[in-house]
N, CA, C and O atoms as a Maestro MAE file, in Angstrom:
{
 s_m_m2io_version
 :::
 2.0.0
}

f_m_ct {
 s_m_title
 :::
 protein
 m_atom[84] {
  # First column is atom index #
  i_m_mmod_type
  r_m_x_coord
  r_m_y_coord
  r_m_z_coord
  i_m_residue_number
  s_m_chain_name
  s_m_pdb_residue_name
  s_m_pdb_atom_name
  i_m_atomic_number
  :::
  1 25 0.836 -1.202 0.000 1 A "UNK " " N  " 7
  2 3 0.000 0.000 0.000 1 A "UNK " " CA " 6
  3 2 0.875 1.258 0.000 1 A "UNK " " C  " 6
  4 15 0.859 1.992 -0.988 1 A "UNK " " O  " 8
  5 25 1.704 1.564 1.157 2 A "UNK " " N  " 7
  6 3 2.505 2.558 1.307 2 A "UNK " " CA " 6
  7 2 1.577 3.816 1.334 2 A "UNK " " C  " 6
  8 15 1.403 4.634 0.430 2 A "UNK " " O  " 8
  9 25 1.093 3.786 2.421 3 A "UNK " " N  " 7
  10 3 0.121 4.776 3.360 3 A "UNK " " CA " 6
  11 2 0.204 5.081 4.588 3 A "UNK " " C  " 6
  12 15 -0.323 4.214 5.284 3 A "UNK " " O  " 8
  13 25 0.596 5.858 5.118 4 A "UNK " " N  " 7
  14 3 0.408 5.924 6.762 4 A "UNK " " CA " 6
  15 2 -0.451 6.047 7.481 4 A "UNK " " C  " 6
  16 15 -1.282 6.936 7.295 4 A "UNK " " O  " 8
  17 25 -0.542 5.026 8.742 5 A "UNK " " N  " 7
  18 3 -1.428 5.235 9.263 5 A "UNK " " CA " 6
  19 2 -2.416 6.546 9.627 5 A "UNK " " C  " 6
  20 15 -3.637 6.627 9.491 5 A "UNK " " O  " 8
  21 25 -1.643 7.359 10.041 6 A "UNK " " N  " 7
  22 3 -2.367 8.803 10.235 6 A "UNK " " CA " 6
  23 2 -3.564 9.347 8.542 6 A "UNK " " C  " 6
  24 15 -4.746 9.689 8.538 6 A "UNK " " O  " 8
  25 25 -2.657 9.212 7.451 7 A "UNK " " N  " 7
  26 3 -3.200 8.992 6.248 7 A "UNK " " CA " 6
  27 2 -5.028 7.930 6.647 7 A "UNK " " C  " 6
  28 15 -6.237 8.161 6.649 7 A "UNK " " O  " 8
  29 25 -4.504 7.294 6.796 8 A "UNK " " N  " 7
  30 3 -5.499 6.143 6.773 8 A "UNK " " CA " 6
  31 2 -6.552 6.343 7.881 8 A "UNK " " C  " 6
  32 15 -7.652 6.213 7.343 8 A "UNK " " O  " 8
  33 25 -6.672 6.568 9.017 9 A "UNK " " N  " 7
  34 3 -7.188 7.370 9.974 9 A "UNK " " CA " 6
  35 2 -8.155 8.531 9.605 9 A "UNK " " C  " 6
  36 15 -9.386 8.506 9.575 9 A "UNK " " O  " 8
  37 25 -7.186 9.696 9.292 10 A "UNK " " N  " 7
  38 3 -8.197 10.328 8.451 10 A "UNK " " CA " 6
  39 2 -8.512 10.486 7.615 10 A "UNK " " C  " 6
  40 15 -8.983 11.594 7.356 10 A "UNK " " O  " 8
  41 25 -8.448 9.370 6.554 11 A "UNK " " N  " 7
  42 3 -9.585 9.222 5.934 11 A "UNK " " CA " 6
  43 2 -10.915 8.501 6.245 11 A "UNK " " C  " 6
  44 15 -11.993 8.636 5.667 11 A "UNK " " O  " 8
  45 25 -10.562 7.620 7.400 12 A "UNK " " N  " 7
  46 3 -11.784 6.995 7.820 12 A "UNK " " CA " 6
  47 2 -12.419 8.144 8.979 12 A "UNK " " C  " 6
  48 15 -13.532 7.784 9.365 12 A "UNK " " O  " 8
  49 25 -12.176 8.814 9.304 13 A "UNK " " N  " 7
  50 3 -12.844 9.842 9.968 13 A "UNK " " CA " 6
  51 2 -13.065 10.382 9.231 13 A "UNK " " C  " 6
  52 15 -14.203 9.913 9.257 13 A "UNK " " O  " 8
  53 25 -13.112 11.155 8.300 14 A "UNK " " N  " 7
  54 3 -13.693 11.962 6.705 14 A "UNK " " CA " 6
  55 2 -14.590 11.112 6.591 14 A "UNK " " C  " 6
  56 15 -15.699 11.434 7.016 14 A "UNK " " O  " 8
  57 25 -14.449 10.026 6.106 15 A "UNK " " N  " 7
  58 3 -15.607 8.729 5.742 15 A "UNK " " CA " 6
  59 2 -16.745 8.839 6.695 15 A "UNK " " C  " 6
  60 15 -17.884 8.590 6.297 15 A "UNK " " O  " 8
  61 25 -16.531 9.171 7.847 16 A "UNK " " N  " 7
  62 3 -17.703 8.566 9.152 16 A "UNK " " CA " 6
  63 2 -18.310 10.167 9.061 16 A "UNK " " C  " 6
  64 15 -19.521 10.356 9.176 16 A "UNK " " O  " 8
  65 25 -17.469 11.166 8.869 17 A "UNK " " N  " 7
  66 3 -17.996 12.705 9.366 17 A "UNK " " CA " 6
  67 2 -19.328 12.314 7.905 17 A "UNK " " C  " 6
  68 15 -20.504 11.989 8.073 17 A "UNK " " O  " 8
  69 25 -18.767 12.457 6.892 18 A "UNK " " N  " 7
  70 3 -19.378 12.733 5.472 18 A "UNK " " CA " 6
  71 2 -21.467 11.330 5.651 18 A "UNK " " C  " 6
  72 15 -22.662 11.620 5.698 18 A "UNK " " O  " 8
  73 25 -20.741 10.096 5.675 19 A "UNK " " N  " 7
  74 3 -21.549 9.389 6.592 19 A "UNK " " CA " 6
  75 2 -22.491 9.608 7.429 19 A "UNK " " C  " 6
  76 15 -23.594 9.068 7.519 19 A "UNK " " O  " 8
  77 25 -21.933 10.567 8.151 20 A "UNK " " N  " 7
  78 3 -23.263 11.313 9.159 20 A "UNK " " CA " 6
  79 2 -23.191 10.157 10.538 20 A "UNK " " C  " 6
  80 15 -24.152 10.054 11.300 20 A "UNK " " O  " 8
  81 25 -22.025 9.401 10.702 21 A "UNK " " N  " 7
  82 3 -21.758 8.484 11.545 21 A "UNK " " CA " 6
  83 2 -21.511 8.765 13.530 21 A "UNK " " C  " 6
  84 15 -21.254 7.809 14.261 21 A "UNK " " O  " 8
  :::
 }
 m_bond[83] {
  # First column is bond index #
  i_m_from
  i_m_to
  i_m_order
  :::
  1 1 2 1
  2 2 3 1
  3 3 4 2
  4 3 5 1
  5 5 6 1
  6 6 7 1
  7 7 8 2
  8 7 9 1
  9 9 10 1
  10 10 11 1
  11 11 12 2
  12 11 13 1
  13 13 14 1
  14 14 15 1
  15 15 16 2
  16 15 17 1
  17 17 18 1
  18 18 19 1
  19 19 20 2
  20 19 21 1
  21 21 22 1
  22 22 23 1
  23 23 24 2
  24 23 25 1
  25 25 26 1
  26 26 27 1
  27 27 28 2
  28 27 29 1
  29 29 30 1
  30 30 31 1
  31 31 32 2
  32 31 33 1
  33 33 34 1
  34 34 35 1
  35 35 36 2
  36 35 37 1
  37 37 38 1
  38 38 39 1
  39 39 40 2
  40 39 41 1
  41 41 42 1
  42 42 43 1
  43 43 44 2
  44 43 45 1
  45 45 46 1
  46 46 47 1
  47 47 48 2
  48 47 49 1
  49 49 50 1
  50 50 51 1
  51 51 52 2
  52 51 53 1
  53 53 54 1
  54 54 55 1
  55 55 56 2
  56 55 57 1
  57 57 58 1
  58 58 59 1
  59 59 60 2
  60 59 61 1
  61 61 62 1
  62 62 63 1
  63 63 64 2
  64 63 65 1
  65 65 66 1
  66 66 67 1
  67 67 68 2
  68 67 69 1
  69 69 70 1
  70 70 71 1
  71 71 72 2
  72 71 73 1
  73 73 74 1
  74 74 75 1
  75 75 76 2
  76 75 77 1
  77 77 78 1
  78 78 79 1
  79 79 80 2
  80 79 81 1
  81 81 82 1
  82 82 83 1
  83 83 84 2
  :::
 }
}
């Protein structure tokens, strides 16, 4: 992959905000 965690993090918090989670 070659992503960092922090990378990866927020994008799943972007994901959950956008989500309405």
């Amino acid at each position: 992959m070659g992503v960092s965690e922090s990378t990866i993090s927020r994008k799943l918090k972007r994901n959950k905000l956008k989500r309405g989670g």
